[in-house]
C-alpha positions in Angstrom: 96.5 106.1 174.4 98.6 104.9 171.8 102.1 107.2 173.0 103.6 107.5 175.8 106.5 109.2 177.5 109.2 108.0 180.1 111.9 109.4 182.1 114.9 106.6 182.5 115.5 105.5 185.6 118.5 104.0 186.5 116.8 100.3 186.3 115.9 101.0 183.0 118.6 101.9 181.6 121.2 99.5 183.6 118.6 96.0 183.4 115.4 96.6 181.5 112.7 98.6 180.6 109.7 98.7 182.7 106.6 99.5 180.2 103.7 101.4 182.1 100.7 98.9 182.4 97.8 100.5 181.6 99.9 101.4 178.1 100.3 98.0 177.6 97.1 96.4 178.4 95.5 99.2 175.7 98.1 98.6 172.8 100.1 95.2 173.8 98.5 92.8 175.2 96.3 91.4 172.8 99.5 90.7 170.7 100.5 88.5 173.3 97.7 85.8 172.6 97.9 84.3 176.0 102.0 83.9 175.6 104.3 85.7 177.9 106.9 87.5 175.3 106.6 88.6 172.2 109.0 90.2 170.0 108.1 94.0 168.6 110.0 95.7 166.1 110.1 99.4 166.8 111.6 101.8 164.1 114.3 104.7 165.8 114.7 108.6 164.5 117.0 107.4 162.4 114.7 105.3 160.7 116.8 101.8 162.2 114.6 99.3 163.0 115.2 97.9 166.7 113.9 94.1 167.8 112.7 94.6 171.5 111.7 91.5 173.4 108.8 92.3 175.6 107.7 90.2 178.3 104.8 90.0 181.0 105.0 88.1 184.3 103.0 85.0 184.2 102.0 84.7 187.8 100.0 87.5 190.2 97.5 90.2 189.2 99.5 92.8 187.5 101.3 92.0 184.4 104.4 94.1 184.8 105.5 94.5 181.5 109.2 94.7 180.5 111.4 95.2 177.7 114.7 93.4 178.2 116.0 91.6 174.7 117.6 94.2 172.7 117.2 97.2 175.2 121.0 97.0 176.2 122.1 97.0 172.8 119.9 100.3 172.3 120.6 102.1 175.5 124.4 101.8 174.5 123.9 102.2 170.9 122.2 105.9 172.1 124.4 106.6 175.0 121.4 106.8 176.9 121.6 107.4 181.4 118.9 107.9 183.8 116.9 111.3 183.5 116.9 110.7 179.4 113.3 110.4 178.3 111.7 108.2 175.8 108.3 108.1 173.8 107.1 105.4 171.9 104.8 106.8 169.6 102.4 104.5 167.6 103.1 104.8 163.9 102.3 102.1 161.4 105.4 101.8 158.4 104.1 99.3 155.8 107.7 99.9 154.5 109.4 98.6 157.6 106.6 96.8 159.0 107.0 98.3 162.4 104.5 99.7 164.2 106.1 101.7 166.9 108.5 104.4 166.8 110.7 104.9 169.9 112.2 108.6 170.3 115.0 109.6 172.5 115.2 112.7 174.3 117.9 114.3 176.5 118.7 117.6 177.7 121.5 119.4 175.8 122.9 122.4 177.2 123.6 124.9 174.1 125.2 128.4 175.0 125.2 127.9 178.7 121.2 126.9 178.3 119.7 123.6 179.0 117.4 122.6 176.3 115.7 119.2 175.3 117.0 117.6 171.9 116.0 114.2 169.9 118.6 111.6 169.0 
């Protein structure tokens, strides 16, 4: 389960980024090495390579992954509002060095139709 997809809610795109769990546990949390951040770059569409700062509570039974450094910057960078979606999709770039690639989608209406579209 190295993708998955999200729709914004309006925490995420206001605060942070809440990560689904089981996602993370599967493809994140080794990189962690008992630590409770770690910083992830994560290439764009555009090819721009982003610096999230992901983070795990320390304390309870569920982890509760987050992204919070950097995410502001992108969600105004992309103009992005609740009910956008995002997919991270794994994709190793020797070139970039990144390992993720983060794709935004949100629902353009063209010619009175409403239809999805990648930015």
């Amino acid at each position: 389960m190295a993708n998955f997809r999200k729709t914004l809610s309006e925490t995420d795109v206001e605060v942070r980024f809440s990560v689904p769990s089981k996602w993370f546990e599967e493809n994140l949390f080794s990189r962690f090495e008992g630590k409770n951040k770690l910083d992830l770059p994560v290439k764009d569409l555009s090819g721009e390579v982003q610096s999230f700062g992901f983070s795990v509570r320390t304390k309870g039974n569920h982890f509760k992954p987050v992204i919070s450094r950097g995410w502001r910057r992108f969600v105004r960078a992309k103009g992005l509002k609740p009910g956008n979606k995002i997919i991270f999709v794994m994709e190793n770039d020797p070139e970039t060095g990144t390992r993720y690639k983060v794709e935004v989608i949100k629902e353009i209406r063209l010619f009175g139709t409403d239809i999805e579209g990648r930015v």
